[in-house]
ZAMIMAR-793316 format. One record per residue: residue in one letter; z, x, y of N, C-alpha, C, CB in turn. Coordinates in steps of 0.1 Angstrom, whole numbers, plus 5000, padded with zeros to 4 digits. Each point is the difference from the previous one (the first is absolute). Glycine has a CB too. Layout:
residues N
AZXYZXYZXYZXY;...
end
This chain:
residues 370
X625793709769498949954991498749995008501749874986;X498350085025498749965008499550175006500849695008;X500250344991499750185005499050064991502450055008;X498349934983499450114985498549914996503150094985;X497449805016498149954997498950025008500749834991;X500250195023498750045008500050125001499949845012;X500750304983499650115001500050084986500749985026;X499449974965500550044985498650085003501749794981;X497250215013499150074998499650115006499749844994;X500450215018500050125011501450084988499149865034;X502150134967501249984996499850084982500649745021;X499050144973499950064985499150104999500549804992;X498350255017499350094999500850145003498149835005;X502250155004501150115005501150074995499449905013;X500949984980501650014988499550074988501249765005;X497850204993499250094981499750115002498649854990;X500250205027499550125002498649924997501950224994;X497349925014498649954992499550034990499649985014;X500950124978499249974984500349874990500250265001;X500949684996500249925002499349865004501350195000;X498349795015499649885009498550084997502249905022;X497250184977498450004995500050014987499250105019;X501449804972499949964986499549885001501750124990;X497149885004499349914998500849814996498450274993;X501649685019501249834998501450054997498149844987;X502450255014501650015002500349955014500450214986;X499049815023500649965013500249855002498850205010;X499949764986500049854999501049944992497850035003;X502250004987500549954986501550035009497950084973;X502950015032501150045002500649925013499350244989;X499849705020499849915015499749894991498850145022;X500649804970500649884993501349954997498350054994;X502050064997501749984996501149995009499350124985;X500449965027501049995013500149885003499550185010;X499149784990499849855012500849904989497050045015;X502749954975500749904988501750015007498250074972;X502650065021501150034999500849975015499150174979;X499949865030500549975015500949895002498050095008;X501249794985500449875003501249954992497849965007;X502550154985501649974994500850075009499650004976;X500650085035500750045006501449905007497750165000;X501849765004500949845009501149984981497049795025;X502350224966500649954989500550064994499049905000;X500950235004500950134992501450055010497350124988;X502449805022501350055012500849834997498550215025;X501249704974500649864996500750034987498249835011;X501250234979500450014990500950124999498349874995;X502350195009500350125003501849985006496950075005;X502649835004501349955008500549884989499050045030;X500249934966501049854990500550094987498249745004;X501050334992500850074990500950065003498650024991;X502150085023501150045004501149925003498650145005;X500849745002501249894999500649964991499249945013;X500049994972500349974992501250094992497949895004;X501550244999500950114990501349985008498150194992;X502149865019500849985013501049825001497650185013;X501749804979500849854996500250034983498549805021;X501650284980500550034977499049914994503350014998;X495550005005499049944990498950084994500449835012;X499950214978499650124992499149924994501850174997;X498149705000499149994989498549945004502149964987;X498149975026498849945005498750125006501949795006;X498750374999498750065004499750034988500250085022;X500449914959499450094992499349904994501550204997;X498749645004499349904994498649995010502349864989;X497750235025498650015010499150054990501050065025;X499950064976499650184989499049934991502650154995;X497849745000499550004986498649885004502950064981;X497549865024498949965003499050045009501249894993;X498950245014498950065005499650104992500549945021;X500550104967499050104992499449914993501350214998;X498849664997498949934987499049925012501949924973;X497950095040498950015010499050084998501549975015;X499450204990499250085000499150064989501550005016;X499649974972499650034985498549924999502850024989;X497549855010498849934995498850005011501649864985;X498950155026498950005018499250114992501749955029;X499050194971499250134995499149974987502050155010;X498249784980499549994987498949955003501849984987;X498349865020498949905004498650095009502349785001;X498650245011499250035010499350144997501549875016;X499350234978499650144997498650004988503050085006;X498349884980499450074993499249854990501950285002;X498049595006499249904995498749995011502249874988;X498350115026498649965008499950175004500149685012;X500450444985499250085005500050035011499149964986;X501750005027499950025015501250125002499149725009;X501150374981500650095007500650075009499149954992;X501350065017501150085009500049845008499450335004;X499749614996500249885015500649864990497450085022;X502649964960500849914994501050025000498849954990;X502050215008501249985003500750055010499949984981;X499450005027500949985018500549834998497950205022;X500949734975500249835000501249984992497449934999;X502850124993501150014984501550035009497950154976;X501549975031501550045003500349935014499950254986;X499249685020500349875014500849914991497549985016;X501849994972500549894999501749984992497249955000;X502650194994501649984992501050045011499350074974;X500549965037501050015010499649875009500350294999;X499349605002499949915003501049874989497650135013;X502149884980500549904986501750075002497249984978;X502950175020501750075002500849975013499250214987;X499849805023500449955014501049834997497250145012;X501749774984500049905002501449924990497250055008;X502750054980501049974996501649995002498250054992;X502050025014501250015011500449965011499750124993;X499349825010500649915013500549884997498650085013;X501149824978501049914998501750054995497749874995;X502250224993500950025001500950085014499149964977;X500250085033500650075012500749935004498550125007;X500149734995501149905013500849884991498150025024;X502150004965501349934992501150095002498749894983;X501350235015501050074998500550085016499150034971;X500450015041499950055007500349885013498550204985;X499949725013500049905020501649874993495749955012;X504350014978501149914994501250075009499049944973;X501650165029501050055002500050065017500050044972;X498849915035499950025014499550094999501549905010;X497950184987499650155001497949965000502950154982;X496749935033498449944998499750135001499549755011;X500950384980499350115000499950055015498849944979;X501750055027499550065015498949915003500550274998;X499049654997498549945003499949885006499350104981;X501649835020500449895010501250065017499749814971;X499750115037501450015009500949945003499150085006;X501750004995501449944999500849855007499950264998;X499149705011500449845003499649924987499450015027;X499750024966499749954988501250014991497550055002;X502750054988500650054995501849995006497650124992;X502249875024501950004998500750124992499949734997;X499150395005501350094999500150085008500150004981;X501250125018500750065010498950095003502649974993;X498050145016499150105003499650094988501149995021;X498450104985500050164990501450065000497550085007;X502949964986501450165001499050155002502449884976;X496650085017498950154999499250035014499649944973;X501050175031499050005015498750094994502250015023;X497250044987498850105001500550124996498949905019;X502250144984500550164993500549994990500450105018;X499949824974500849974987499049974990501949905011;X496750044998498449974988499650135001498949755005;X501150285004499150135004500650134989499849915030;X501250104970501150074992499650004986501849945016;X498049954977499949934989498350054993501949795011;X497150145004498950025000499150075000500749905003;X500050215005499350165001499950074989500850025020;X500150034967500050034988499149934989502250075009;X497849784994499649934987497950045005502949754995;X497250265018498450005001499650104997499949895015;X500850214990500050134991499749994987501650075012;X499149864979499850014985498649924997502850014993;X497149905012498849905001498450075002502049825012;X498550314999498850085005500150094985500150025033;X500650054968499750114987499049894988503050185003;X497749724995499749954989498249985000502849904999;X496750075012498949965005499250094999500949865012;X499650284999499450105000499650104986501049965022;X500050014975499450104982498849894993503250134990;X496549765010499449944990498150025012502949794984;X497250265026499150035006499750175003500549765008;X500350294991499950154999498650014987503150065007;X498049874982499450054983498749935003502249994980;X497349895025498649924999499250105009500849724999;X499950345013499050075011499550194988501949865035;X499050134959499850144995498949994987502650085009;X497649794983499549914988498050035007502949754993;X497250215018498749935003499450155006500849715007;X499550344993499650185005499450114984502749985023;X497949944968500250064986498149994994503349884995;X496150214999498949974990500149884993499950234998;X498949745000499449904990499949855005501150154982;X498749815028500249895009498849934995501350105023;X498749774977501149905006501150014989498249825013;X501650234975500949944990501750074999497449954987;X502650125021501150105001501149945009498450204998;X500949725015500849935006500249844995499250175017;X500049754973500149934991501550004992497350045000;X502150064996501750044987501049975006499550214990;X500349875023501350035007500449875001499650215014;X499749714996500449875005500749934986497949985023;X501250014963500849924991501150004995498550004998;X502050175004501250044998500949915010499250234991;X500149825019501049955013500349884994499050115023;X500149794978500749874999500649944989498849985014;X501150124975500750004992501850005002497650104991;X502449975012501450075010500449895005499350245008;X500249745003500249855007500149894993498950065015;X501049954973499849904991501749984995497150064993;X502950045003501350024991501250045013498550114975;X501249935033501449985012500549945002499650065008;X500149804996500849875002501449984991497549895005;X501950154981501149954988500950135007498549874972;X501250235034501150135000500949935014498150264991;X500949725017500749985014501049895003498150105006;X501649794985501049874993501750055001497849934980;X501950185009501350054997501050085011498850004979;X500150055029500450105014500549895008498050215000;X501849655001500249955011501149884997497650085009;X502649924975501149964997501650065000498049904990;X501850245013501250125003500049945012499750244988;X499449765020500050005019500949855001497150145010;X502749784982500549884998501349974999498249994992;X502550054991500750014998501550105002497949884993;X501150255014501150145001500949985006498750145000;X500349795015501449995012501349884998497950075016;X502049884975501049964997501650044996497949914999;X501750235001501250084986500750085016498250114965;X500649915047500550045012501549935005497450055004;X502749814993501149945005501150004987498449855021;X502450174981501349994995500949874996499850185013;X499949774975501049825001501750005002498249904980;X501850055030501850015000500649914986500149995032;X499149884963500249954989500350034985499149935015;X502150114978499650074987499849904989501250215006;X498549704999499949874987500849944996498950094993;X501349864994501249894995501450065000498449894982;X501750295020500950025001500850065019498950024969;X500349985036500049945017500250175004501549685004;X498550404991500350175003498650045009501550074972;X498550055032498950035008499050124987501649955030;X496750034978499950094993499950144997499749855001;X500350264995500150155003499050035004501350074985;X497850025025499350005002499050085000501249895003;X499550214983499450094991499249944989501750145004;X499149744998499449954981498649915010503049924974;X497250045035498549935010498950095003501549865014;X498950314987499050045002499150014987501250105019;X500149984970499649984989498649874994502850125002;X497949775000499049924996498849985008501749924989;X498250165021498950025008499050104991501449965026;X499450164972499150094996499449964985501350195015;X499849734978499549964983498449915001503049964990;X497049905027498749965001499350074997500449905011;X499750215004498650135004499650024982501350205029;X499649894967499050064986499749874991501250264998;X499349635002499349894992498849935004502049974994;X497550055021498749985003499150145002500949765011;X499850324990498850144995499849994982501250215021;X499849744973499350004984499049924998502050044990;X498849835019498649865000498850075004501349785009;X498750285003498850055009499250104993501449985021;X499550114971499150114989499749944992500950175001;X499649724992499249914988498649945003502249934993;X498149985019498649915004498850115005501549775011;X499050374994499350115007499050064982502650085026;X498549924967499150084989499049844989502550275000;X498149665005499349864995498749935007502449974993;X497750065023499050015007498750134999501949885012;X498750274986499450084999498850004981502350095023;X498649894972499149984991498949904996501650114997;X498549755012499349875001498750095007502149765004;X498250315009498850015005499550164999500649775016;X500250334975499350114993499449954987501450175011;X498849724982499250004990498649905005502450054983;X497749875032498849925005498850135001501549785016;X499150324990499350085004499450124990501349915021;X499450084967499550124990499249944991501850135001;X498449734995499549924983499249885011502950024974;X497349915037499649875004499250045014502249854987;X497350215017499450055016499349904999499850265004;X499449624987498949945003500849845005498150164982;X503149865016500649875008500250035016501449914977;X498450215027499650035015499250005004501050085002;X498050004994498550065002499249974991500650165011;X497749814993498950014987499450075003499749844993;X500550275017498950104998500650134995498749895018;X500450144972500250134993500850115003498349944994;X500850125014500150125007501549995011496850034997;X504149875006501149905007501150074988498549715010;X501150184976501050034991500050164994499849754997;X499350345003500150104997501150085010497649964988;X502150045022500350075012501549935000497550045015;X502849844979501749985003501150014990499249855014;X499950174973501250014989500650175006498649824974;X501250275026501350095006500850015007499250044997;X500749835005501449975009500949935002499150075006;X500649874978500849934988501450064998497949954987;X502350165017501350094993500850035015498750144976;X500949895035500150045012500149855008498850264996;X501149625004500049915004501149924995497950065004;X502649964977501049934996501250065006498849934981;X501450265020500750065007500749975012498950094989;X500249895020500249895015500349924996498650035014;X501649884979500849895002501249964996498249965001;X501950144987501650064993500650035009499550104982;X500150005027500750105007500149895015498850294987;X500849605018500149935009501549924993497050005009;X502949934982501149964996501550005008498550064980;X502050105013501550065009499349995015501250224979;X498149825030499549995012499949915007499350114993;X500449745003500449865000501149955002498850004990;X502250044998500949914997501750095010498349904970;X501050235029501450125013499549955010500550284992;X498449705014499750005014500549825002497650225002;X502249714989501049855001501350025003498949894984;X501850235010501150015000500850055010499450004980;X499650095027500150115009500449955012498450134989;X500549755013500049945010501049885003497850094997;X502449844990501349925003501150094998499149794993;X501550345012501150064999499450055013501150044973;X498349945039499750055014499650125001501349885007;X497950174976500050175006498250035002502850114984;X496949785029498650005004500050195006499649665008;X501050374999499750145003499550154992501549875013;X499150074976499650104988498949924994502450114994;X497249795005498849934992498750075009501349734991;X498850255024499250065009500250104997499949895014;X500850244985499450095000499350074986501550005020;X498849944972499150054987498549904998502750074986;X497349865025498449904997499850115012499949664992;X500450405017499350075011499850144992501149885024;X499450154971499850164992499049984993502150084997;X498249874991499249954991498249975010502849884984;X497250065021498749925007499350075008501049815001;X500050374999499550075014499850104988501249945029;X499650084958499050114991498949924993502050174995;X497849735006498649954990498850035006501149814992;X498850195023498650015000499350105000500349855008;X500550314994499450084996499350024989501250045013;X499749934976500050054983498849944996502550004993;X497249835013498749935002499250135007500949715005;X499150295003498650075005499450114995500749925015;X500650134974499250134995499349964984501950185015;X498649674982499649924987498350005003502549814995;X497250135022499049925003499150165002501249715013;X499350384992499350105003499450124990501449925017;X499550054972499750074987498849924994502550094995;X497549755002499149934996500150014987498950015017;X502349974981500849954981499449884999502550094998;X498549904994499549814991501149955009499250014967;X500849835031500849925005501450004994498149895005;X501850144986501449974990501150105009498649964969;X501150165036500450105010500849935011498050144996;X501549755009500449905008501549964997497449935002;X502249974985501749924995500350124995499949714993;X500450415001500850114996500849995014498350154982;X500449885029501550015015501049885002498350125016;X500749754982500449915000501650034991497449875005;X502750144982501049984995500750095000499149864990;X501350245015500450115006501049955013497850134990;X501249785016500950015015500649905000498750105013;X501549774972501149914996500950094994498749804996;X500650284998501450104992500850025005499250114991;X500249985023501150055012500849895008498350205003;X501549704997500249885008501549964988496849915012;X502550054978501249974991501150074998498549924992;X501250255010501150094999500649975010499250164988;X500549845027500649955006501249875004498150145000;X501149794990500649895007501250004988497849845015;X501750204973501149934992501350124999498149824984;X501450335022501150065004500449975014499350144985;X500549815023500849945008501349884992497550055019;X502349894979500549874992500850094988497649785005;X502450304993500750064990501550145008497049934981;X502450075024501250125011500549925005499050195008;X500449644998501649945006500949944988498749905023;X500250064967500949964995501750144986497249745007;X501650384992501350075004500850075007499349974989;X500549965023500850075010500849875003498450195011;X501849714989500849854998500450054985498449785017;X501850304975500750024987501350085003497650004986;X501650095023501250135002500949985009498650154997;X501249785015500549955008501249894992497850065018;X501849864975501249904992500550104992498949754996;X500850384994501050084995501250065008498250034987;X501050005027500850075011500849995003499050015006;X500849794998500849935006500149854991499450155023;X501749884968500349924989500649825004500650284988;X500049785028500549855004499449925011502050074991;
end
């Protein structure tokens, strides 16, 4: 955090290009918003870790009751600050500090009722305190774990800066990179409710991994066809959830952006430049949906090696296809087309992955009947 405030501006000039950074107050206007957003950083990694615990403790409901109170934050922060007092980009950086502050905050009581109650201080106390045992998890066992997921973490990062660096290269500035950004946080807007669901698989999946020797009132054991089985009936019942909220999200914020642009932006020439990407924007977030909710799934069934390598493919064909968007000097909407393209390809991936094991665990029980 203290990094990026002291060098954001050298930094954001460099990241747009200079056509772009010699637009008349983009630079400024763009080094404002950093400096705001910076200071959620400490609060977006706190929040980040309590939401994983919680889930990690089968508490599904507390990060989506966060969800909801940082979207009627951000909702009304953006209305007030934006489109009542008029402060523009540096009102809703404030908007979006604050609903990840209020979501933050909401979770920590329930953390340390449900979590420090039970001896557990997050890693965040030491263990003369706390009185518990060691680790079982060494350095090559995190490392193992950790190397793939950063992976997915980089891709994820890197594409949403590719599209801004190529956005800000594009004709018609400032307002081209305007659009872009509203889309963007549009997107960001509507993720949370996707990623909820992704992290309730990661939650719940690994559970179906262990086998109950117990068969219940009737004391038999259980088969452990019919366990996987009910593993795979979850998976597709939170991809339906995940495609529902995906196409229920997508249309909230393709119709903000086609019929309502003036609850983001008041300047004209802003809203003109962003309704095209009303249709290509609801796309992305449909198509994020399956992408979300396989890569939840993917990852609580250990198959980080294949998640890496389709965020590394994927992340190593985007930036070209960008550069010939930024080089041709199309419209923006060119942009989320790739954008939603390279969820396409992501989703084919993932949910044909998830679909060959699970018929290949079909054929194998025909094979082998006992």
């Amino acid at each position: 955090m203290l990094f990026l405030l002291g060098v954001a501006r050298p930094l954001i000039a460099l990241y747009i290009g200079p056509e772009a950074a010699a637009s008349p107050g983009l630079l400024d206007s763009a080094h404002e918003y950093v400096k705001i957003r910076a200071l959620s950083m400490p609060t977006s990694l706190l929040g980040g870790v309590l939401q994983a615990a919680l889930l990690g403790a089968k508490d599904s409901v507390t990060p989506l009751v966060s969800i909801l109170y940082s979207t009627i934050v951000n909702v009304s922060g953006d209305y007030l600050l934006v489109s009542k007092l008029g402060m523009g980009l540096k009102g809703a950086a404030i908007a979006t500090l604050l609903a990840q502050l209020v979501g933050t905050a909401a979770m920590i009581g329930p953390a340390r009722r449900r979590l420090l109650s039970k001896g557990s201080s997050l890693g965040l106390l030491p263990r003369w305190i706390t009185k518990a045992a060691p680790d079982d998890i060494g350095a090559r066992t995190f490392l193992k774990f950790a190397a793939p997921v950063l992976t997915l973490i980089l891709g994820k990062i890197s594409a949403f800066g590719f599209m801004t660096n190529a956005a800000a290269g594009l004709p018609g500035q400032p307002a081209t990179l305007a659009a872009h950004q509203i889309a963007l946080s549009l997107f960001f807007f509507a993720s949370p409710f996707l990623e909820v669901i992704s992290q309730t698989a990661q939650a719940f999946l690994p559970s179906y991994s262990i086998l109950p020797t117990d068969g219940g009132k009737k004391g038999g054991s259980i088969d452990s066809s019919e366990w996987k089985r009910a593993s795979e009936r979850l998976v597709f019942r939170l991809e339906r959830v995940g495609i529902l909220v995906g196409a229920m999200m997508a249309s909230v914020v393709g119709s903000i952006v086609a019929f309502l642009p003036g609850i983001v932006t008041k300047d004209a020439a802003v809203q003109t430049a962003v309704k095209p990407l009303a249709a290509t924007l609801a796309a992305g977030v449909l198509l994020t949906a399956p992408v979300a909710v396989s890569e939840g799934a993917l990852i609580a069934r250990k198959q980080l090696s294949y998640l890496a390598g389709v965020y590394l493919t994927s992340t190593a064909l985007l930036p070209p296809v960008l550069r010939k968007i930024r080089a041709g000097g199309g419209p923006v909407v060119q942009v989320w087309i790739c954008f939603a393209l390279f969820q396409l390809f992501r989703s084919f991936c993932f949910l044909g992955k998830i679909l060959k094991d699970s018929m290949n665990d079909g054929k194998s029980k025909s094979e082998n009947p006992n």
